[in-house]
FIPA-526833 format. One record per residue (C-alpha): residue in one letter; y, x, z. Coordinates in steps of 0.05 Angstrom, whole numbers. Last residue first. Layout:
BEGIN
<"a"; <Y; X; Z>>
...
! end
This chain:
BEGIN
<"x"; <1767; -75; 3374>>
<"x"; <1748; -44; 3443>>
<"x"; <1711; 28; 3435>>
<"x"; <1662; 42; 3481>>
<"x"; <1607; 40; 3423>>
<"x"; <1646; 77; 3380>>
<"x"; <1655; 138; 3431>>
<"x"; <1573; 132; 3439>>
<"x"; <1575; 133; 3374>>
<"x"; <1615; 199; 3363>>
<"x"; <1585; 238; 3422>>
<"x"; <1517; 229; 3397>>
<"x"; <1549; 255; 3322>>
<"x"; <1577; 322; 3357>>
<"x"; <1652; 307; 3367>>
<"x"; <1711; 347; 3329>>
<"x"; <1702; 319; 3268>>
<"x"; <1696; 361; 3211>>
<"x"; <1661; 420; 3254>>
<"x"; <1624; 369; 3291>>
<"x"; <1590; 331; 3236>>
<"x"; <1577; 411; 3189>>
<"x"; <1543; 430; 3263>>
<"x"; <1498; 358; 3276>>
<"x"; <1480; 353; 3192>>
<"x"; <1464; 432; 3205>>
<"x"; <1422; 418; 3266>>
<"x"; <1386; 357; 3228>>
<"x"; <1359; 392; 3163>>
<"x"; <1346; 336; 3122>>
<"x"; <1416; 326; 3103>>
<"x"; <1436; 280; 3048>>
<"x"; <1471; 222; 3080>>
<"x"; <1412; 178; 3102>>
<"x"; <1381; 245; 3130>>
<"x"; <1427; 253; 3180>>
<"x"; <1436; 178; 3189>>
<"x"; <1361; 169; 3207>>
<"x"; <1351; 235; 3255>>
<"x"; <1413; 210; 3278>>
<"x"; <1396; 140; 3310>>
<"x"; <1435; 95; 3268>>
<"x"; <1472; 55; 3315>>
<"x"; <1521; 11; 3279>>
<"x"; <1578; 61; 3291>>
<"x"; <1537; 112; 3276>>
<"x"; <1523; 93; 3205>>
<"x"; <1594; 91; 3184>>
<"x"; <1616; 157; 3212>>
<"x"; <1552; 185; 3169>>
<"x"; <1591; 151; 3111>>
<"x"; <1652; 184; 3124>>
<"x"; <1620; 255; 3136>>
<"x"; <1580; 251; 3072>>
<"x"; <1646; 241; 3034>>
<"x"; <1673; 286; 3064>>
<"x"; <1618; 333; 3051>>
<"x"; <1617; 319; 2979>>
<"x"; <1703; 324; 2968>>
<"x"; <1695; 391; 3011>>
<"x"; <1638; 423; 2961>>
<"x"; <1680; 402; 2902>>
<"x"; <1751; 430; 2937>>
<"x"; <1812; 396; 2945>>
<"x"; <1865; 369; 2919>>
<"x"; <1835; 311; 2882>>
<"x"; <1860; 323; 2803>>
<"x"; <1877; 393; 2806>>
<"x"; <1815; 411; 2855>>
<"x"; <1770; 376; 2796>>
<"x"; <1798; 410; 2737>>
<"x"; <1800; 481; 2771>>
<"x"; <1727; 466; 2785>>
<"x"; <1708; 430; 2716>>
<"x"; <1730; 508; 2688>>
<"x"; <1688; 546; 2724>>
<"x"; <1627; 490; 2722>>
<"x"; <1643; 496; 2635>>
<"x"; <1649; 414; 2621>>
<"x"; <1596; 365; 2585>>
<"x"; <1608; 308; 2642>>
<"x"; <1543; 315; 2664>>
<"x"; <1533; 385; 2664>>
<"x"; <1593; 397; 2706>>
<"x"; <1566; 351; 2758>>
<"x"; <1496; 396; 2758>>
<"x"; <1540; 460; 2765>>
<"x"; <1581; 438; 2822>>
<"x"; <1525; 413; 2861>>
<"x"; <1496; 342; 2880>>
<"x"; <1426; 340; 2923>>
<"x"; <1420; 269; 2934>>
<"x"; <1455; 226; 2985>>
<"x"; <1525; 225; 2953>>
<"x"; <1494; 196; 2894>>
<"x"; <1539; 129; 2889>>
<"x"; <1612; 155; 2913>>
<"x"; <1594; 225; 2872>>
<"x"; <1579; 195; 2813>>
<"x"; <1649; 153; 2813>>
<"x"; <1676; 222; 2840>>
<"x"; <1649; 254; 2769>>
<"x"; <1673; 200; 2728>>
<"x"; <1745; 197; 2760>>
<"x"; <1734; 277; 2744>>
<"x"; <1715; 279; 2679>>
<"x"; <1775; 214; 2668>>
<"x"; <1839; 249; 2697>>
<"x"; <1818; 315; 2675>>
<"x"; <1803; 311; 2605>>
<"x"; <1874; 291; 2569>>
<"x"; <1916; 333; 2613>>
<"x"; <1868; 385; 2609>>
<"x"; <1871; 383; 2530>>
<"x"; <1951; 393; 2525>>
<"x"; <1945; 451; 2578>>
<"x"; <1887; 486; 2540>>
<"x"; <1926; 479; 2477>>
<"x"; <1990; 506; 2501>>
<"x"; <1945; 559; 2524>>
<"x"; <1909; 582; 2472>>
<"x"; <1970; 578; 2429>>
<"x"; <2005; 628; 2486>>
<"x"; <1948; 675; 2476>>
<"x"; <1953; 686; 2417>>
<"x"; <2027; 689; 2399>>
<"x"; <2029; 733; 2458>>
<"x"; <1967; 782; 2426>>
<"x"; <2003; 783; 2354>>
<"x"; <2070; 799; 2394>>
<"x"; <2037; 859; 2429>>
<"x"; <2005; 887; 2372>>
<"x"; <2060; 890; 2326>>
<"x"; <2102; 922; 2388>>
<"x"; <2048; 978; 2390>>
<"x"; <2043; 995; 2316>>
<"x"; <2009; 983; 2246>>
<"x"; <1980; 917; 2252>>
<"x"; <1937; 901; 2193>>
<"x"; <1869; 910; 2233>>
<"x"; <1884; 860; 2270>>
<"x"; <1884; 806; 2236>>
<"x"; <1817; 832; 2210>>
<"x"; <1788; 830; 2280>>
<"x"; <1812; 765; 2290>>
<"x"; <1806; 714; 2238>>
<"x"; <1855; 672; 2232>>
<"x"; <1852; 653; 2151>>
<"x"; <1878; 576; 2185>>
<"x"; <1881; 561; 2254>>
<"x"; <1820; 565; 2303>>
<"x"; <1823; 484; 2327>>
<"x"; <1783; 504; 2395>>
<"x"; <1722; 467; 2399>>
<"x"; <1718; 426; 2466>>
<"x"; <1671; 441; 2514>>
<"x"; <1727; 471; 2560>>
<"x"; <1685; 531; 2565>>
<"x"; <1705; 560; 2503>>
<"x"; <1771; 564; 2525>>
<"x"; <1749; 624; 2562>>
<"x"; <1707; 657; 2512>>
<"x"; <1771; 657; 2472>>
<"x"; <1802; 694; 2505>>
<"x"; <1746; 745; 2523>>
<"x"; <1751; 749; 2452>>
<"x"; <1822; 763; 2451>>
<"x"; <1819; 817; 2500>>
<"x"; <1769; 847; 2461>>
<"x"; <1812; 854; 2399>>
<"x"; <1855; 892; 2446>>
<"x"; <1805; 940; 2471>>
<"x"; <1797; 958; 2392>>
<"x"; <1862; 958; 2368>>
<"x"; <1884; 1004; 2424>>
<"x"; <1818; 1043; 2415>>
<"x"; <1843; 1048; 2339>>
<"x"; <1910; 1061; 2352>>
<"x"; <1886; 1122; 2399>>
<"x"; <1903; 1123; 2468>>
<"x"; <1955; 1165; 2511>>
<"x"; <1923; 1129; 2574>>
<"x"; <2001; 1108; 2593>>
<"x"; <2006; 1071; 2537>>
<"x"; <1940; 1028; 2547>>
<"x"; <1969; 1020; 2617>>
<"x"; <2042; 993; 2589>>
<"x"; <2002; 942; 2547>>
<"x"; <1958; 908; 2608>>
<"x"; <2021; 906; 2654>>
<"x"; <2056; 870; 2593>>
<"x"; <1991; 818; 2585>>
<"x"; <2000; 818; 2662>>
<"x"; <2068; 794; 2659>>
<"x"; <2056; 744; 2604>>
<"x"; <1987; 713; 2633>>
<"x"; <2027; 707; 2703>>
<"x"; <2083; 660; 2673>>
<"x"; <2035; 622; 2616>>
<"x"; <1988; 601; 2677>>
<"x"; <1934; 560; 2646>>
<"x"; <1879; 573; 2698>>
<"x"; <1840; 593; 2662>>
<"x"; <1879; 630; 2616>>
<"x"; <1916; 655; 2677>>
<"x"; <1837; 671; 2704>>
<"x"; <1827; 713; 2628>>
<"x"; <1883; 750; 2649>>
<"x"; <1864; 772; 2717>>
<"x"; <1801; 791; 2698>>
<"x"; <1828; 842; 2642>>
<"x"; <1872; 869; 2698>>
<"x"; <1801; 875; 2744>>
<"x"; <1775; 915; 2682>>
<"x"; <1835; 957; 2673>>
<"x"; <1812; 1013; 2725>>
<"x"; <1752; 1026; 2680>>
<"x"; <1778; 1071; 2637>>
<"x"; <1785; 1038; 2560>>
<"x"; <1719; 1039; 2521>>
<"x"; <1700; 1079; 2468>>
<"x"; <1654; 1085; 2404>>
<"x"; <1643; 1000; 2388>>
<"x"; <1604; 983; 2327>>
<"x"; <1587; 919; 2350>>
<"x"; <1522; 917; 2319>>
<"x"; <1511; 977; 2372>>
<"x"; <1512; 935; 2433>>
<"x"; <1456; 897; 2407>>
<"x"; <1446; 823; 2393>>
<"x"; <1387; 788; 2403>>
<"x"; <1390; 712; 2399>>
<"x"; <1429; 652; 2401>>
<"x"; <1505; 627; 2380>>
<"x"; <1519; 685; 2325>>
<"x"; <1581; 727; 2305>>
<"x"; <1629; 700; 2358>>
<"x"; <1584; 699; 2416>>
<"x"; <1560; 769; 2400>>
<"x"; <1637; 788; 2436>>
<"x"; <1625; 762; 2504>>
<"x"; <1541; 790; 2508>>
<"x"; <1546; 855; 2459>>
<"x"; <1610; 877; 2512>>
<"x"; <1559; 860; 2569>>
<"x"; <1503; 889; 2538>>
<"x"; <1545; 958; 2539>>
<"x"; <1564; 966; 2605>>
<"x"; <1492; 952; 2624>>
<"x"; <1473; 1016; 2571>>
<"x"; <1525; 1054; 2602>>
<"x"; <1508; 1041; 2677>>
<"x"; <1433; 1056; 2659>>
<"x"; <1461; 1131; 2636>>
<"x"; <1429; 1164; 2696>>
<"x"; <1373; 1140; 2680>>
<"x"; <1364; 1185; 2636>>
<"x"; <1320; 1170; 2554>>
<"x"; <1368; 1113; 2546>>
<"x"; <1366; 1059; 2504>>
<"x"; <1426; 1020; 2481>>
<"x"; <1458; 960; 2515>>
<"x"; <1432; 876; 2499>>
<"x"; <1470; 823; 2499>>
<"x"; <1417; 757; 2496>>
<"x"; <1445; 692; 2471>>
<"x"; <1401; 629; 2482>>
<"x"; <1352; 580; 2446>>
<"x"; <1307; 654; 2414>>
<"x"; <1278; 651; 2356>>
<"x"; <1254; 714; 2342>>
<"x"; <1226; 747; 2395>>
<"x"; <1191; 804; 2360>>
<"x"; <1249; 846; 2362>>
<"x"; <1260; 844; 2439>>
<"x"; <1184; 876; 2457>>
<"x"; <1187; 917; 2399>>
<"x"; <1239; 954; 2417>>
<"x"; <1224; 958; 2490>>
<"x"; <1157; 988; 2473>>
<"x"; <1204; 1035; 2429>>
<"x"; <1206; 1070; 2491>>
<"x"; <1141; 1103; 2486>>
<"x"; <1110; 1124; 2558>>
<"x"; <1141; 1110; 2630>>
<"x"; <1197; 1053; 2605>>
<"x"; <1243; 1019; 2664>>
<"x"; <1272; 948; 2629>>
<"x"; <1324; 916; 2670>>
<"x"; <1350; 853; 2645>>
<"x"; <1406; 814; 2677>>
<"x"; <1420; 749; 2692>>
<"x"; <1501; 726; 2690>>
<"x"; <1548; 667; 2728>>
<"x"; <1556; 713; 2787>>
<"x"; <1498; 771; 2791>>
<"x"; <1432; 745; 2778>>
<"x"; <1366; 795; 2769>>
<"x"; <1319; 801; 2737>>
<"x"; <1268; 866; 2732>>
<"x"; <1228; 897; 2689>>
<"x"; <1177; 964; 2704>>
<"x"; <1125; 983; 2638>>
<"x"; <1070; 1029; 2633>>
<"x"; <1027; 973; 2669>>
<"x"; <1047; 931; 2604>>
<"x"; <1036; 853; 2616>>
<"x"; <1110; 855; 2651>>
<"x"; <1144; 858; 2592>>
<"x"; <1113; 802; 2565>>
<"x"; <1116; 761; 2622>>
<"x"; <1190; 774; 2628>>
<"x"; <1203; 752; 2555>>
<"x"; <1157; 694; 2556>>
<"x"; <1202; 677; 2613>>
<"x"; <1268; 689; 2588>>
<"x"; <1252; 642; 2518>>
<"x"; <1235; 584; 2564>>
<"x"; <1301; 598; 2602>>
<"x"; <1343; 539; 2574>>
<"x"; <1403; 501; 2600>>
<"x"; <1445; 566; 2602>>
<"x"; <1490; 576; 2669>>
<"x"; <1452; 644; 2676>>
<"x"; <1497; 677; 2606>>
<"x"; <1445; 730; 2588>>
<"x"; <1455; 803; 2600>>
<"x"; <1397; 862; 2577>>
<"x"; <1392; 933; 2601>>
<"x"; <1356; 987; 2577>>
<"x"; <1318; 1044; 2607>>
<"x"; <1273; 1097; 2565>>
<"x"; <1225; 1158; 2573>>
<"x"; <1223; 1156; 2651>>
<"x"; <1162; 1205; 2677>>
<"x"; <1220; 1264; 2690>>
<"x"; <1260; 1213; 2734>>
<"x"; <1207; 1205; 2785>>
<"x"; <1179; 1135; 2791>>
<"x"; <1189; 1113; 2869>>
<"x"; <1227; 1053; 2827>>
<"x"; <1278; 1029; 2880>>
<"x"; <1279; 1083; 2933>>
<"x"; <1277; 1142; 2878>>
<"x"; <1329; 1105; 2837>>
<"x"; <1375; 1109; 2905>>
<"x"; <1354; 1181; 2924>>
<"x"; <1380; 1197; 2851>>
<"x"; <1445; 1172; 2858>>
<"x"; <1490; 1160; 2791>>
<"x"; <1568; 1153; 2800>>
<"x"; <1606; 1108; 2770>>
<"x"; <1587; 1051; 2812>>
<"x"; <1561; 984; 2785>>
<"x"; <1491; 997; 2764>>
<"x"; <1463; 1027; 2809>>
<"x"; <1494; 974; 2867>>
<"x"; <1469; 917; 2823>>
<"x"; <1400; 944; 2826>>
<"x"; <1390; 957; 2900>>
<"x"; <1435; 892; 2922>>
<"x"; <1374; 857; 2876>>
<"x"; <1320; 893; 2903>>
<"x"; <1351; 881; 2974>>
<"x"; <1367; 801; 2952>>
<"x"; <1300; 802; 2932>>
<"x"; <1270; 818; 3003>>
<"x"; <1316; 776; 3035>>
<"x"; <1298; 714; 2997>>
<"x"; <1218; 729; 3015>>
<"x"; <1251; 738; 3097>>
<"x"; <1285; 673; 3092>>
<"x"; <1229; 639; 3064>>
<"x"; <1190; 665; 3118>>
<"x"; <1237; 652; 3175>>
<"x"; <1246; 573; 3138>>
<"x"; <1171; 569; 3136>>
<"x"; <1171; 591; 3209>>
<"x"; <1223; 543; 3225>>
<"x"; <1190; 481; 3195>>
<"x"; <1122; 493; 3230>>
<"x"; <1162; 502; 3293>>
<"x"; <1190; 444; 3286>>
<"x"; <1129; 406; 3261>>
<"x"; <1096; 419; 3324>>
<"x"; <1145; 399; 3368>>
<"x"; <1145; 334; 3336>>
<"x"; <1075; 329; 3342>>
<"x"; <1074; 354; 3411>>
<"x"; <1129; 291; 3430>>
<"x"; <1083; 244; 3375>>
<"x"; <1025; 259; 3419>>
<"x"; <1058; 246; 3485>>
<"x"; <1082; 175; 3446>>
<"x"; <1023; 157; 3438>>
<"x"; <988; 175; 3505>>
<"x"; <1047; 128; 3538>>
<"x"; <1038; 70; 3490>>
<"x"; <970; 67; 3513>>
<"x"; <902; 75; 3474>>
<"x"; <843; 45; 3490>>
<"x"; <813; 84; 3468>>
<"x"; <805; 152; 3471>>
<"x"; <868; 197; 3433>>
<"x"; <856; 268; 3411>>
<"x"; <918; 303; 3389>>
<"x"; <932; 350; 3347>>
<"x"; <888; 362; 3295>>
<"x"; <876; 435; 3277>>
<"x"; <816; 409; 3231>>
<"x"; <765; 454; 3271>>
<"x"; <794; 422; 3332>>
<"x"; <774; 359; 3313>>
<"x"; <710; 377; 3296>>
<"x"; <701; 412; 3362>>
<"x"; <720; 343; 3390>>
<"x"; <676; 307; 3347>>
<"x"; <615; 344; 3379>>
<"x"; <633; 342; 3446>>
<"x"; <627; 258; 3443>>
<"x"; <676; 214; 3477>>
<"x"; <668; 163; 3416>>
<"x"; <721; 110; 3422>>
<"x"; <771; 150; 3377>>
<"x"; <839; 148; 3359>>
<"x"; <839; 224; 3320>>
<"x"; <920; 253; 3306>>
<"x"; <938; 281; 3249>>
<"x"; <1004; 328; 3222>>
<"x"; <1002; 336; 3151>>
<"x"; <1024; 419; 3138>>
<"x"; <955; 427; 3099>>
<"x"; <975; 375; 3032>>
<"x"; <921; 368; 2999>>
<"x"; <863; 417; 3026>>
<"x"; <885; 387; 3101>>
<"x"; <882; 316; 3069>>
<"x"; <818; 318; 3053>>
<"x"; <791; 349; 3119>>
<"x"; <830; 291; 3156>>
<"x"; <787; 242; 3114>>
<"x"; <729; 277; 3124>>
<"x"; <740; 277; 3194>>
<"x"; <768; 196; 3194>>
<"x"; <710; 174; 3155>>
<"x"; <702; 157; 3092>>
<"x"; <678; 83; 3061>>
<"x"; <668; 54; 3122>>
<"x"; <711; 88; 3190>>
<"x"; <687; 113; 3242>>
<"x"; <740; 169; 3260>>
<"x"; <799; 129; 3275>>
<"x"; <872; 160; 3245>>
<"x"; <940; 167; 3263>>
<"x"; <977; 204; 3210>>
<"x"; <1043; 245; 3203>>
<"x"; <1080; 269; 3143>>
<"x"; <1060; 213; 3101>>
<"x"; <1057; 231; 3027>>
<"x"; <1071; 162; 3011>>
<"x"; <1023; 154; 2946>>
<"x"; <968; 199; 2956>>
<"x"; <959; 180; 3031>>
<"x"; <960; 108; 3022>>
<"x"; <904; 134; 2961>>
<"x"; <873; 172; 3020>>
<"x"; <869; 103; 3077>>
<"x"; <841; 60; 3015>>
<"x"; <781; 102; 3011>>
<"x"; <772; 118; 3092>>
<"x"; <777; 36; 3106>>
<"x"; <820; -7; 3150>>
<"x"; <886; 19; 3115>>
<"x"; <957; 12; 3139>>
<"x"; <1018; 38; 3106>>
<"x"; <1091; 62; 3110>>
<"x"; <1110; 68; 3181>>
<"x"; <1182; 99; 3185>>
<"x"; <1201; 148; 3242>>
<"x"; <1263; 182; 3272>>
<"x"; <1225; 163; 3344>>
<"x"; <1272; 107; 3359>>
<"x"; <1249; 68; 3287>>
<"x"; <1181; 80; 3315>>
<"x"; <1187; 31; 3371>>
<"x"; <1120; 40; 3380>>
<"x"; <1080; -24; 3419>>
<"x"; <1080; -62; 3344>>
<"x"; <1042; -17; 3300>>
<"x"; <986; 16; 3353>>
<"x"; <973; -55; 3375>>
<"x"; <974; -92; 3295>>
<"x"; <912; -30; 3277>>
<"x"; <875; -33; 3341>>
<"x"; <868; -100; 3333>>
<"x"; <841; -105; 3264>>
<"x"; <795; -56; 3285>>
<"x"; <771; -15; 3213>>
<"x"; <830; 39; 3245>>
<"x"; <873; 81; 3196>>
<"x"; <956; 88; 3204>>
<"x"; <1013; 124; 3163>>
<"x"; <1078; 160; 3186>>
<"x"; <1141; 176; 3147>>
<"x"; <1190; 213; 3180>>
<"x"; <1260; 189; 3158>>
! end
């Protein structure tokens, strides 16, 4: 609820004001008195009141350079003045101060309660232009972002599109570079000095930016490009894993060097656990046309999702495509070995170590099979021990992560709760706590919360909560959307509902 604070050195004045407000009808909670200016800011300090009523003679400090205080602490404080000084001069003050309201005394439960009706107003409009602003400062990196992403996902490169992002002609450019970083990592210490570094050259564009469960670098040289070198060598100790693609004197070849990171990212996880690592450690010289990535995807979600039927057929699918691309065995071997990595990645994020058996180590295994049908039995045998393993582990993790996690759920609901921060807690992978969680409850993580919400919300109203309270009881401050998400799950805006309970015979 609104909190809301009041300052008078009259006694009087101070138990009136309190008592003729119901303030509890108004959405509001009073949360401190004071008789003096001194005491009247550390109330202030302490509750953060979103609106005050205040006198302006007051010993200690008084109400104006009170209200002048608070507008350098915390400037979107609505105040109103009780005064019994009709004087021009305090009213220009006032004004000064963007108070809003004046009240002479004696003051009447009608003049109150006009003043709370334009504060109210006041702070609405407040609220929605922050949210407009916000909105439009989100907006503006989500073009940047949409910008980037879009250059570096089709095949084709588009000038006019570089043009619009950089306005740095192409001939200037002496070296891009990309960098990806897993975004679900506890630590980004090591990310900032990175992007503060790069950003202290003026010869020198970076930007970050998030797509799905990954960050990505993008360093824009205009004089050396070793610069970028020797910015990512001289981090060295580093708390997370950074993939990093090769420079590139075009720009036209920024797709490549993301491509790369990306491979450096899923497969540097088996060589080291945090740091640099470069596409080129990898030793990598092709890549299989890009028409099997979303196959690729596809098997690494049966993984995840354990499904031994649809990993099988699309394991074949995956196998007849590399034969119809007239491939060499080594790119065969290679793109293969990748598939198993990716693999593995995935049962990774059960946060459980997978029991790796004896002498297997992949990329030499491999390297012994001499044809096709070798290859495809090593990659079955695989990837069905993965998943008899991931199946005999969820049966043991699922019943009690997620019992935990709806235990949390049942005593937090009112906080801010998400997917990722639940996941956290219970040590699990928030792609792989997800399937877990809709297994176990049959539904959704973001459905379970707002149920949950919605039942106790039911609760309130039926007492009569007013629903300013109950709205933000449950975890919503944002009223409208409490009153929308209420009605969409129940079929009765919340009024409605307790005014149904109320004519309700039990």
């Amino acid at each position: 609820m609104t909190k809301v604070v009041i300052f008078d050195d009259e006694e009087i004045v101070l138990d009136g004001v309190q008592t003729i407000i119901d303030w509890e009808r108004w959405g509001l909670t009073l949360v401190g008195t004071a008789a003096n200016g001194i005491d009247a800011l550390e109330i202030v300090k302490e509750q953060k009141p979103e609106i005050i009523f205040t006198d302006i003679r007051m010993p200690g400090l008084d109400g104006l350079e009170l209200i002048e205080e608070i507008n350098r602490m915390a400037p979107t404080t609505q105040c109103v003045i009780m005064s019994g000084f009709n004087e021009i001069e305090y009213y220009k003050k006032a004004i000064q101060f963007d108070v809003v309201d004046y009240l002479e005394k004696p003051i009447t439960v009608e003049r109150i309660e006009k003043s709370l009706d334009k504060m109210f107003k006041k702070i609405q409009a407040t609220y929605e232009f922050q949210h407009l602003k916000q909105k439009w400062n989100d907006s503006q990196s989500l073009i940047v972002e949409k910008k980037v992403l879009d250059i570096l996902n089709q095949g084709d490169f588009v000038q006019e599109q570089w043009n619009e992002l950089l306005g740095i002609n192409k001939e200037l450019i002496s070296g891009v570079r990309v960098g990806v970083f897993y975004s679900n990592q506890s630590s980004y210490e090591d990310v900032v000095e990175l992007m503060t570094v790069s950003k202290s050259y003026p010869d020198m564009k970076v930007f970050l930016i998030k797509n799905g469960n990954h960050r990505i670098i993008l360093w824009v040289q205009t004089s050396h490009p070793n610069r970028i070198s020797n910015i990512i060598e001289n981090l060295t100790e580093l708390s997370i894993l950074i993939g990093v693609g090769t420079i590139y004197r075009e720009p036209k070849n920024l797709r490549k060097s993301y491509l790369e990171a990306l491979d450096a990212l899923r497969m540097g996880k088996f060589i080291r656990d945090v740091g640099i690592i470069g596409f080129e450690e990898l030793n990598f010289n092709h890549r299989l046309p890009e028409t099997l990535t979303t196959l690729e995807q596809n098997i690494i979600f049966s993984i995840r999702s354990a499904d031994s039927e649809k990993m099988l057929k699309l394991l074949q699918r995956f196998l007849v495509d590399i034969q119809q691309n007239n491939l060499s065995p080594d790119v065969i071997k290679q793109e293969c070995l990748r598939l198993i990595y990716l693999g593995l990645e995935v049962v990774q994020e059960t946060g459980v170590k997978y029991p790796i058996g004896n002498g297997f180590i992949p990329h030499k295994d491999i390297e012994k099979l001499n044809s096709l049908d070798d290859i495809e039995e090593w990659l079955r045998n695989r990837f069905n021990d993965m998943l008899n393993w991931m199946r005999k582990l969820r049966n043991k993790q699922r019943h009690i992560s997620v019992q935990q996690a709806c235990a949390f759920i049942e005593q937090n609901f009112p906080n801010d709760i998400s997917l990722e921060s639940i996941a956290s807690m219970v040590k699990m992978n928030p792609s792989y706590f997800s399937i877990l969680f809709k297994e176990e409850v049959g539904t959704t993580f973001i459905k379970y919360v707002t149920n949950i919400r919605i039942e106790k919300a039911k609760e309130m109203l039926k007492q009569g909560n007013s629903i300013h309270k109950v709205s933000e009881e449950v975890g919503y401050i944002n009223h409208r959307y409490f009153s929308e998400l209420f009605k969409k799950n129940t079929g009765l805006t919340p009024g409605q509902y307790r005014k149904q309970s109320n004519n309700t015979i039990y």
